[in-house]
N, C-alpha and C positions, 0 to 999 in steps of 0.2 A: 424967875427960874428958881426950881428948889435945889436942894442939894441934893436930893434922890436922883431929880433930871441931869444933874451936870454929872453924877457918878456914872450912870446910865451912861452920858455921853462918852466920860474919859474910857468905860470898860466897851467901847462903841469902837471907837479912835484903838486901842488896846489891841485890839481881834485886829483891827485894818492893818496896824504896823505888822501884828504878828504873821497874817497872813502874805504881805507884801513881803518879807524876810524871806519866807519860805519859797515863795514865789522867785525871789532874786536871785537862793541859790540853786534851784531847779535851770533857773535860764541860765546859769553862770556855768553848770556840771552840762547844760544839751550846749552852749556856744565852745565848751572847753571841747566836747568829745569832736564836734563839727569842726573843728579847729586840726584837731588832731589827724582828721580821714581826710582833711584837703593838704594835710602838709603832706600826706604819705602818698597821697594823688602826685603831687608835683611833685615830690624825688623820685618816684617812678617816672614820669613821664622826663625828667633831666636824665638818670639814667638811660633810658630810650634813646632821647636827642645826642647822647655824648656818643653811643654806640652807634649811632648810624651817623655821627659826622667819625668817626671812624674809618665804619666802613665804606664811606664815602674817600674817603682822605687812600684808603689801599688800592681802592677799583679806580684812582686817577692815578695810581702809581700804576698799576698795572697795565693800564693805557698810556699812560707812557713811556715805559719800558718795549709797550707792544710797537709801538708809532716809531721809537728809535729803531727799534730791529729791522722793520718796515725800510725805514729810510736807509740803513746800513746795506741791507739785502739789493736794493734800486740803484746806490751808488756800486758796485759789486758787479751786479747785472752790467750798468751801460758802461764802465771800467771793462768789462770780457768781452763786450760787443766792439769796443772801440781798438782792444789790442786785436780780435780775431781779422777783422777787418776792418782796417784803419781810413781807405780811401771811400767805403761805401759811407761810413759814418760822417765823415767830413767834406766827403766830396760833392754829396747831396746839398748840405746848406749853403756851399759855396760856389756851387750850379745855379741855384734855385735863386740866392745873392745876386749874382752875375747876370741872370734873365731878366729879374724884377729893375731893377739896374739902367741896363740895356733898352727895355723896353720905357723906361723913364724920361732917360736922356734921350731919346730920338726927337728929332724935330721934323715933325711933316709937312 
């Protein structure tokens, strides 16, 4: 090998690195910006998730607030059914007691 070929080769090798450099920071600036538009993707999309366990978190309070009123309103209700008439409300399951009962204990 002459020394013309080996110069040849090192200005060969020379272009390869210089072009690999260039190349590296090409892919380093598109991974940097790609990097950049998925981090902005997923704080959007965490923003999202925290607001709708939010408004997840009100619409069970809301439902439960509704469910106790519910229930207030029912105890209320059969509290006015049982003072308006006392002997219909009780007098019924302790009829209905007394037959089921009766009809148990019989021996044919």
């Amino acid at each position: 090998m002459t020394k013309q070929d080996t110069h040849k080769i090192q200005e060969a090798l020379d272009l390869l690195n210089a072009a690999a450099h260039e190349q590296k920071d090409d892919i380093g600036e598109l991974l940097k910006d790609k990097y950049e538009a998925l981090k902005e993707v997923v704080q959007g999309l965490e923003t999202e998730v925290v607001d709708a366990a939010k408004h997840g978190a009100e619409r069970l309070d809301e439902l439960k607030d509704s469910a106790t009123e519910r229930v207030k309103e029912t105890a209320q209700n059969i509290d006015q059914k049982v003072h308006d008439d006392p002997w219909k409300t009780l007098g019924l399951p302790i009829l209905g007691a007394f037959v089921v009962g009766y009809l148990l204990g019989r021996k044919d």
